[in-house]
C-alpha positions as protocol buffer text, in pm:
chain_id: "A"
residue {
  index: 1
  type: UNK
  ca { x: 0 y: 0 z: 0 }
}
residue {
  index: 2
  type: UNK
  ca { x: 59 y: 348 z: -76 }
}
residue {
  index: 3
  type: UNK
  ca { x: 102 y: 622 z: 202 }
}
residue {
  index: 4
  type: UNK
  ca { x: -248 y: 605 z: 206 }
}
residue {
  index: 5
  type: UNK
  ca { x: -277 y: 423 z: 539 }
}
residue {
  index: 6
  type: UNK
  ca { x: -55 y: 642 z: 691 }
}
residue {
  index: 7
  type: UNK
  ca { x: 230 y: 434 z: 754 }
}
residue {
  index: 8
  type: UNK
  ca { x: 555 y: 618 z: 900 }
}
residue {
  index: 9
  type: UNK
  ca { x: 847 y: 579 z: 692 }
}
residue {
  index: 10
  type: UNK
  ca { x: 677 y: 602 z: 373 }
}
residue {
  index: 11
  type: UNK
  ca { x: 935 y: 736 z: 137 }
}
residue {
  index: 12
  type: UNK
  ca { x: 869 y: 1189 z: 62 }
}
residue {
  index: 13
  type: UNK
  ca { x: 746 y: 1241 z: -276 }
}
residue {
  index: 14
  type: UNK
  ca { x: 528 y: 966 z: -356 }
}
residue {
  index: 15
  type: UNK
  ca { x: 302 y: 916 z: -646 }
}
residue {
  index: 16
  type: UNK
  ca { x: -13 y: 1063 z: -464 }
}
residue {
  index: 17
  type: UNK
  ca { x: 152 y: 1372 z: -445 }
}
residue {
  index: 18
  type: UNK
  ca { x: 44 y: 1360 z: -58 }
}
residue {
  index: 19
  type: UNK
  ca { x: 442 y: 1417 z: 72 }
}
residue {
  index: 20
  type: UNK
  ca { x: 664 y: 1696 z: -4 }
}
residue {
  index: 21
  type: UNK
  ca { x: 958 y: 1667 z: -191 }
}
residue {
  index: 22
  type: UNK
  ca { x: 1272 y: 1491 z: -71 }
}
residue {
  index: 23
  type: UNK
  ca { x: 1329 y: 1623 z: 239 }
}
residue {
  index: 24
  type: UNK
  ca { x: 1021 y: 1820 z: 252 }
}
residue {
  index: 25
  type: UNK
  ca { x: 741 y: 1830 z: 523 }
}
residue {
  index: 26
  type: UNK
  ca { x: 538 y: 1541 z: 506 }
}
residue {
  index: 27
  type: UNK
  ca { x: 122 y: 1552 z: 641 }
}
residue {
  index: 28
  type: UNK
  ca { x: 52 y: 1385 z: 984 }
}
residue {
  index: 29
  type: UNK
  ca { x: -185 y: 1103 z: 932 }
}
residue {
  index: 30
  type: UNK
  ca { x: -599 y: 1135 z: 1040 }
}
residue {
  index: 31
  type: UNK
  ca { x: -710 y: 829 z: 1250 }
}
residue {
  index: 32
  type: UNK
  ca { x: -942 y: 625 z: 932 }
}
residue {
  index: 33
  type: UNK
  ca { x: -774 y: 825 z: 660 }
}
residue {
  index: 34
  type: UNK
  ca { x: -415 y: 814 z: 701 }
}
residue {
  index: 35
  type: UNK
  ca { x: -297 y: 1093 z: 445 }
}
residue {
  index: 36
  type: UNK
  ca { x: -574 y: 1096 z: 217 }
}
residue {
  index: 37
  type: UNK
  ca { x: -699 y: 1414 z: 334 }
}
residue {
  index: 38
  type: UNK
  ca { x: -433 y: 1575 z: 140 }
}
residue {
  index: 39
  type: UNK
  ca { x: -589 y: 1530 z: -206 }
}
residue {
  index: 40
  type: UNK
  ca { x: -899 y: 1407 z: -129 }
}
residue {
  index: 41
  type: UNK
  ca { x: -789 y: 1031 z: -316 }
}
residue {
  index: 42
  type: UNK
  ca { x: -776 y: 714 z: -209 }
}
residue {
  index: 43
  type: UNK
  ca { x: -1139 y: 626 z: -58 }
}
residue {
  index: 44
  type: UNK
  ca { x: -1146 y: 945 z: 83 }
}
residue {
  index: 45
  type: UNK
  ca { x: -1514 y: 1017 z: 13 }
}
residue {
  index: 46
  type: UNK
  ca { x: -1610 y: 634 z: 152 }
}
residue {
  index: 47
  type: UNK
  ca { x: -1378 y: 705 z: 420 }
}
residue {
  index: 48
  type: UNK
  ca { x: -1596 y: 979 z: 527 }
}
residue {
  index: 49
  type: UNK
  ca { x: -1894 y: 840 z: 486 }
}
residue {
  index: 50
  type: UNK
  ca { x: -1815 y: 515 z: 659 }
}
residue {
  index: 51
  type: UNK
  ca { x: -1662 y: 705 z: 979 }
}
residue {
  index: 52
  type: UNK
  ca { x: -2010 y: 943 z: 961 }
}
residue {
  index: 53
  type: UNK
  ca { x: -2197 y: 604 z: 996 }
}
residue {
  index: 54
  type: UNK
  ca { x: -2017 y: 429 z: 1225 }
}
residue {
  index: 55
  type: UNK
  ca { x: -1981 y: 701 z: 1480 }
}
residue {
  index: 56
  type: UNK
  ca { x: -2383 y: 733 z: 1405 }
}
residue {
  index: 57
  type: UNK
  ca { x: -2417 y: 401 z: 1490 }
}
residue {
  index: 58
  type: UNK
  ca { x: -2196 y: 395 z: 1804 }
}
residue {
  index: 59
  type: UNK
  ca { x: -2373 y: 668 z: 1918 }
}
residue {
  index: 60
  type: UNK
  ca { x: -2675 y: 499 z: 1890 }
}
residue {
  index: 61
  type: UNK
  ca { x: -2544 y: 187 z: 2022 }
}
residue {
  index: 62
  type: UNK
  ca { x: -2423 y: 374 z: 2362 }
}
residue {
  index: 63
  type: UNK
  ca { x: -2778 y: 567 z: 2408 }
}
residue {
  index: 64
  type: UNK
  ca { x: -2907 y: 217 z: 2406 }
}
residue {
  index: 65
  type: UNK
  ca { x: -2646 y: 69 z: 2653 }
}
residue {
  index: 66
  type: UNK
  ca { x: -2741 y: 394 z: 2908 }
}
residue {
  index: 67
  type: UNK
  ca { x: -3116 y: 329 z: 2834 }
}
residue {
  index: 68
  type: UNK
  ca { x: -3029 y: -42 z: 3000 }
}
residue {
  index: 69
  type: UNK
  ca { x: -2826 y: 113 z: 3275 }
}
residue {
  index: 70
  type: UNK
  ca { x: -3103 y: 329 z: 3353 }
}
residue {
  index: 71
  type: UNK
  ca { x: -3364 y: 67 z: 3366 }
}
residue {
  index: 72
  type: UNK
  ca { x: -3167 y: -72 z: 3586 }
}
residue {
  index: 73
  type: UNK
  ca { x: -3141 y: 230 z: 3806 }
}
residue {
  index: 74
  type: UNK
  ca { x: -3558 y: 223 z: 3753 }
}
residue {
  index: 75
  type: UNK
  ca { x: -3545 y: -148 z: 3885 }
}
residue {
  index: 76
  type: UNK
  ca { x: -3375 y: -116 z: 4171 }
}
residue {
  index: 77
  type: UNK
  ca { x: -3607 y: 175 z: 4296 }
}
residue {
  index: 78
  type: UNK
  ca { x: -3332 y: 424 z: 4379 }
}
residue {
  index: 79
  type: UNK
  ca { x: -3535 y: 725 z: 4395 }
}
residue {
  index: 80
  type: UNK
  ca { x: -3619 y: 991 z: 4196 }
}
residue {
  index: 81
  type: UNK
  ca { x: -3302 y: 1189 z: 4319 }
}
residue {
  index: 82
  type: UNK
  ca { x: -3046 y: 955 z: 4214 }
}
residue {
  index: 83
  type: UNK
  ca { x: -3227 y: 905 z: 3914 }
}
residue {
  index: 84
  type: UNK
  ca { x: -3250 y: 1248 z: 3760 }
}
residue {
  index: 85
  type: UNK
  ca { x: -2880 y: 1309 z: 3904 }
}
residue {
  index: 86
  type: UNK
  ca { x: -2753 y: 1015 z: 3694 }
}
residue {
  index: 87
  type: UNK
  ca { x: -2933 y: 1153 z: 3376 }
}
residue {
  index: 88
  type: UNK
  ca { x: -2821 y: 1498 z: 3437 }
}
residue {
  index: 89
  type: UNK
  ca { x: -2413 y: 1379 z: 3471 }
}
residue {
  index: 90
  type: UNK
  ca { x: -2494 y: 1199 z: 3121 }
}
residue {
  index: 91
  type: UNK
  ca { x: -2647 y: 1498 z: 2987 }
}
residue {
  index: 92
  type: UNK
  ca { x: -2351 y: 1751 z: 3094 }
}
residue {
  index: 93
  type: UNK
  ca { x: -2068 y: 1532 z: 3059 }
}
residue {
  index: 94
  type: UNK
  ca { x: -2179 y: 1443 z: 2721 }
}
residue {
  index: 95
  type: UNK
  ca { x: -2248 y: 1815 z: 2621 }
}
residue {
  index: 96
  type: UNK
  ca { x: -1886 y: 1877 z: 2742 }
}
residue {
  index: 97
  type: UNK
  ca { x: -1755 y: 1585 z: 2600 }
}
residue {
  index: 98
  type: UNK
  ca { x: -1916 y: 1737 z: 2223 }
}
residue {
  index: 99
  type: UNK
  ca { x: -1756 y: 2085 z: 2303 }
}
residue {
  index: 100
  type: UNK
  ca { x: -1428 y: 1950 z: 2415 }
}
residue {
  index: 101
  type: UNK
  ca { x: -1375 y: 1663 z: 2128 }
}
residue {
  index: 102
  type: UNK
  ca { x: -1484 y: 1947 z: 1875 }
}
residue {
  index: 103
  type: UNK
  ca { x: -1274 y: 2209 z: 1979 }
}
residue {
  index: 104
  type: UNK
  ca { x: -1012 y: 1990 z: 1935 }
}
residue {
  index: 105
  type: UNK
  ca { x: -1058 y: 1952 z: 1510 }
}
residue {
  index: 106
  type: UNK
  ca { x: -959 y: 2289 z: 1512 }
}
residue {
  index: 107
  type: UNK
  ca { x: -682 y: 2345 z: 1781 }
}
residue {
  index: 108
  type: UNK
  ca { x: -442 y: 2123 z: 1910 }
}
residue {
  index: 109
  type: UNK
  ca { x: -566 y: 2033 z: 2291 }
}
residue {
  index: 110
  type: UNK
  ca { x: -338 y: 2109 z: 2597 }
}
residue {
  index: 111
  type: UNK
  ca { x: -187 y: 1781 z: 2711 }
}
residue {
  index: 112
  type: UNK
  ca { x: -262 y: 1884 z: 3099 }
}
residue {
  index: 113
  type: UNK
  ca { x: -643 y: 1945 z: 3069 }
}
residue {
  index: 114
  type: UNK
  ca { x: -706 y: 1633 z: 2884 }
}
residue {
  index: 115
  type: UNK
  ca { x: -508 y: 1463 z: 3171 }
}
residue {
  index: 116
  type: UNK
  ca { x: -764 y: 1636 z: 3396 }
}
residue {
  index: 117
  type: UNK
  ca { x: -1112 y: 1628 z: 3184 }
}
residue {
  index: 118
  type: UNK
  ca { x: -999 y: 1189 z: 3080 }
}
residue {
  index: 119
  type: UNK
  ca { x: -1299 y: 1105 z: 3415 }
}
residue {
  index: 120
  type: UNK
  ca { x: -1542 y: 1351 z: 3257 }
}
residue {
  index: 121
  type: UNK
  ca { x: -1497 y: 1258 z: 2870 }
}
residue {
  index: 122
  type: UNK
  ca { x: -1504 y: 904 z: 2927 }
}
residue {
  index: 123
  type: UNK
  ca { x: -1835 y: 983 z: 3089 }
}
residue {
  index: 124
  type: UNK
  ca { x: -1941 y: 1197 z: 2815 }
}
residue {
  index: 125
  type: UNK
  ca { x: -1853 y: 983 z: 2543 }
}
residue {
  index: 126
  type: UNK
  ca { x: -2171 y: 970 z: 2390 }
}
residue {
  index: 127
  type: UNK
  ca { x: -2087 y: 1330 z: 2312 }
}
residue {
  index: 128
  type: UNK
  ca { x: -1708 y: 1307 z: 2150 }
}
residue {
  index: 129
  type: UNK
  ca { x: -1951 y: 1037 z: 1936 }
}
residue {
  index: 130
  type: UNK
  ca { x: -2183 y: 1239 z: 1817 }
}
residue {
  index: 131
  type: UNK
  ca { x: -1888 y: 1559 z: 1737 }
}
residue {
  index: 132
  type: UNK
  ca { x: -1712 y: 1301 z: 1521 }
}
residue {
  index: 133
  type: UNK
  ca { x: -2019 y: 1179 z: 1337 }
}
residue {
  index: 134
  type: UNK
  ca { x: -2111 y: 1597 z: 1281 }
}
residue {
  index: 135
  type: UNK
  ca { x: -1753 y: 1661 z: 1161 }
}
residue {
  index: 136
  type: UNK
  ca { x: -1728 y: 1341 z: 952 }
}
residue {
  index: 137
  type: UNK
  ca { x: -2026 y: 1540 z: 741 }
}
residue {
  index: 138
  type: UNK
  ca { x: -1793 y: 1792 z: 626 }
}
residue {
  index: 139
  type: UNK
  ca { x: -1492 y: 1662 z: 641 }
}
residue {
  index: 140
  type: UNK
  ca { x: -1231 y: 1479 z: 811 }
}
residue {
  index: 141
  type: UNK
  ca { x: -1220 y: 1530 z: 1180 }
}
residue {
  index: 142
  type: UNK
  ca { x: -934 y: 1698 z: 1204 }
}
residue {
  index: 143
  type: UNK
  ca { x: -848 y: 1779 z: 866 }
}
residue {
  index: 144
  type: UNK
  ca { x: -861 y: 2208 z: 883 }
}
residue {
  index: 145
  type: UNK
  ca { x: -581 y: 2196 z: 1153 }
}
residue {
  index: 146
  type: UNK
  ca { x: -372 y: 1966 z: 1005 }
}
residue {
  index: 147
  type: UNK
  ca { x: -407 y: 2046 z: 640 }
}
residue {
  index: 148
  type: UNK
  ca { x: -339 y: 2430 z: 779 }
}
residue {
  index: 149
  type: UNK
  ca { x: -31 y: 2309 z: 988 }
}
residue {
  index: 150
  type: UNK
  ca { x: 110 y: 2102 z: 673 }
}
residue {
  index: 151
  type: UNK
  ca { x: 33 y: 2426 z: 449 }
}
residue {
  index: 152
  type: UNK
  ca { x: 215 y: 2649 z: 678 }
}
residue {
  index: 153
  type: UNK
  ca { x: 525 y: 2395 z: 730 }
}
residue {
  index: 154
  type: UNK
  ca { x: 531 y: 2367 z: 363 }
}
residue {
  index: 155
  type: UNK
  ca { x: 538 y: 2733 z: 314 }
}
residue {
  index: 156
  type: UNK
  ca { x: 818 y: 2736 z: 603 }
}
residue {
  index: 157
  type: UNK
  ca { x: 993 y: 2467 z: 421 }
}
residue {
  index: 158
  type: UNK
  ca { x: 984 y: 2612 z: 64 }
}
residue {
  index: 159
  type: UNK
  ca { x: 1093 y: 2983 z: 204 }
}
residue {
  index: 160
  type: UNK
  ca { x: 1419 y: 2837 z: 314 }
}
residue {
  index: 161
  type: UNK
  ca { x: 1473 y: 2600 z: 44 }
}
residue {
  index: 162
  type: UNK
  ca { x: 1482 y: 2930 z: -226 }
}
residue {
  index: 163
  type: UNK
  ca { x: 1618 y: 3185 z: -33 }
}
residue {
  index: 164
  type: UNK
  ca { x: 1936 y: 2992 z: -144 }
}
residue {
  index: 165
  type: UNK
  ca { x: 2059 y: 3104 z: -444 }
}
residue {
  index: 166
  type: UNK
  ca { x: 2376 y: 2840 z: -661 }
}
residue {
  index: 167
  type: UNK
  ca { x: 2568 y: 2598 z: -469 }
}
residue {
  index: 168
  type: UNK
  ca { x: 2756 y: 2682 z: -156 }
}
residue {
  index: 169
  type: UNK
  ca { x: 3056 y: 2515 z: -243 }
}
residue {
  index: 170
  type: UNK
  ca { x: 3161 y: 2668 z: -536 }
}
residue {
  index: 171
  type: UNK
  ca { x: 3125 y: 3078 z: -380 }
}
residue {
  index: 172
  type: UNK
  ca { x: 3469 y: 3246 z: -412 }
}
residue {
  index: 173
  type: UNK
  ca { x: 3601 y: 3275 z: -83 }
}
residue {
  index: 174
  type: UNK
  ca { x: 3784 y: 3598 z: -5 }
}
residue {
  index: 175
  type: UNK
  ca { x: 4161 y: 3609 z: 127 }
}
């Protein structure tokens, strides 16, 4: 397989035109689409489609493993307190679970919160479900920060690559 998967070590300048040139800055690889955000190629469109379905899915697939768990809660005649306190963590670590995971497509997230929010987004992870599915309609999650990122080291890259003008080695040197 191509670079396509996303596979470190792939050799710059491939035939998908998804890597610089030698030496260049190559694009950090999406979770499901590897490099193919680049172009576009590859799948890309099924890619996206099957990620926007599947996260769909799993988010429907958790809302029916809570509706069990609260059934449960039902069963065991808890009271209403514990009851509507249960649904109302779901509710608000799920809504900040959504805001967090979807923030995150379009900044890079600070290593220390995560460490501290990892209780409350597992709890919430109906939410980072249903942020992936809504991305996954209009792109790649992730792909605007790391196709600008790749732009910008590209730009970076290509400014000090012609600033150079002949070889080094062959300048006069003055005595």
């Amino acid at each position: 397989m191509s670079d396509d998967n996303g596979t470190p070590g792939t050799p710059a300048g491939s035939a998908d035109g998804s890597a610089g040139p030698a030496g260049g800055p190559r694009p950090e690889p999406l979770r499901f689409f590897g490099t193919s955000w680049v172009s576009h190629d590859h799948g890309y469109p099924a890619r996206r489609a099957a990620v926007a379905v599947g996260s769909l899915a799993a988010a429907v697939a958790s809302c029916l493993v809570l509706r069990f768990a609260y059934e449960g809660i039902r069963i065991a005649d808890s009271g209403p307190f514990v009851t509507v306190l249960i649904i109302a963590m779901f509710a608000i670590c799920s809504a900040l679970a959504f805001r967090n995971t979807w923030d995150g497509f379009g900044k890079r997230p600070d290593p220390q919160r995560q460490a501290s929010l990892r209780g409350l987004l597992a709890i919430g992870f109906v939410g980072s479900l249903l942020a992936y599915f809504f991305r996954s309609l209009t792109e790649a999650p992730g792909e605007k920060l790391h196709r600008e990122e790749y732009e910008r080291a590209r730009e970076e890259y290509d400014r000090r690559t012609t600033r150079r003008t002949g070889n080094p080695s062959k300048k006069k040197r003055r005595r």
